[in-house]
Each structure stands twice: as structure tokens, then as C-alpha cells.
C-alpha positions as CSV (number, residue, x, y, z in Angstrom):
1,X,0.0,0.0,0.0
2,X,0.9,3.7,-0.5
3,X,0.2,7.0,1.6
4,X,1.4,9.8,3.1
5,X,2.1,10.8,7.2
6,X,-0.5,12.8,8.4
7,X,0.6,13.0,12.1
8,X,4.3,12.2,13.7
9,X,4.8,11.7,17.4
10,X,8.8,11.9,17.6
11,X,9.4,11.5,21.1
12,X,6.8,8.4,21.4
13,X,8.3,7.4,17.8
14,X,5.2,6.8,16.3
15,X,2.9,8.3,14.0
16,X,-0.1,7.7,11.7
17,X,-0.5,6.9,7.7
18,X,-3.2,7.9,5.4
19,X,-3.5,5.6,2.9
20,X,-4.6,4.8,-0.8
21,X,-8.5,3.9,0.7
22,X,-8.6,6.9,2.9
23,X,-8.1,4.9,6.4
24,X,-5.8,6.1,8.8
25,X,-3.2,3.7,9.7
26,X,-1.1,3.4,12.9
27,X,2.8,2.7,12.8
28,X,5.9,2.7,15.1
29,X,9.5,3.0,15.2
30,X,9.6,-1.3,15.4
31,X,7.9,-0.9,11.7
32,X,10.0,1.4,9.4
33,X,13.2,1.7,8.0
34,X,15.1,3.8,9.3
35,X,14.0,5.5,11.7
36,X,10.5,7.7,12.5
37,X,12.7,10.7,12.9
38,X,13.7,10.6,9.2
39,X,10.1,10.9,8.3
40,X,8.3,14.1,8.0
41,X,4.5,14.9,7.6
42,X,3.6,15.0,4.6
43,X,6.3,12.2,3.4
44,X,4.9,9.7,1.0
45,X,5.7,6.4,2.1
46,X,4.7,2.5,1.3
47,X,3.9,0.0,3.5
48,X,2.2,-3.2,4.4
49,X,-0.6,-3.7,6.8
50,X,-0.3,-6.0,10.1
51,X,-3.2,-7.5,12.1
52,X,-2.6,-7.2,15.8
53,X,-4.4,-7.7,18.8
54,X,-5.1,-4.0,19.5
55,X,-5.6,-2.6,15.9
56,X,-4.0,-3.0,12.2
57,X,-0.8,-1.4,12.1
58,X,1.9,-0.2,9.5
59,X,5.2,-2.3,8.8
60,X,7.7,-2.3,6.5
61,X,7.5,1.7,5.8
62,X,9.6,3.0,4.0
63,X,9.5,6.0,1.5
64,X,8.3,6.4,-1.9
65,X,10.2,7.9,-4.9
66,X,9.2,11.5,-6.0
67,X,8.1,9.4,-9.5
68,X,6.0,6.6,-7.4
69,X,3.8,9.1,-6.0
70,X,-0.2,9.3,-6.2
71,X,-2.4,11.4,-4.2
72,X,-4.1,8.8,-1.4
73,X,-8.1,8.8,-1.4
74,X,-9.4,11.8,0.9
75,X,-6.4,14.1,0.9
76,X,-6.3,17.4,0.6
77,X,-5.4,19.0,-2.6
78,X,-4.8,22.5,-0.3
């Protein structure tokens, strides 16, 4: 899946995904590469969704190419 960081919690590492369908997704530092702190909101990034006993969750994220990029469902065009 692809989307873009809508919110980033540095200090908790953690932040949230919008993605392609419009649903906000969940991730941590456990689940990118890299590190959160080298994301920024508005970054667009890729991803795979993980099932957990709380709530679905971002893994795997890691950012997209300026080329690879597509509007997700629901954003802003501001």
C-alpha cells in the first residue's frame, strides 16, 4: 500500500499513515526503515498492513520515490 504521514509523534516514535483507501493507519518506530525521525508529515511512504491484537498497524514503511507518488483517497489537494 501507499500513503502519506499525516501526524508524527517523535518523542513516542510513532505516527499515523493515510493511505490509498482513505483509512488512517497506525505505525511505530519497530515498523520502518530507518528510523521515524527521518520521516516528515507529509512524506509519502509504502507500506504493508499487520493485524494485531489492539488494531491494524503499518510495517515495512519506508519512502516512496518522487516518480512513485499518487495522491491517497481523501487528501487534501490544499
Amino acid at each position: 500500500m501507499k500513503g502519506s504521514i499525516t501526524q508524527l509523534l517523535k518523542k513516542q516514535r510513532c505516527g499515523f499513515i493515510l493511505s490509498e483507501e482513505g483509512n488512517e493507519v497506525y505505525f511505530n518506530d519497530d515498523g520502518v526503515e530507518g528510523a521515524v525521525s527521518d520521516f516528515r508529515v507529509g512524506s509519502w511512504v509504502e507500506f504493508e498492513i499487520q493485524y494485531g491484537l489492539e488494531r491494524p498497524h503499518a510495517v515495512n514503511v519506508k519512502k516512496v520515490l518522487a516518480r512513485d507518488k499518487q495522491r491517497p483517497v481523501g487528501a487534501s489537494r490544499g
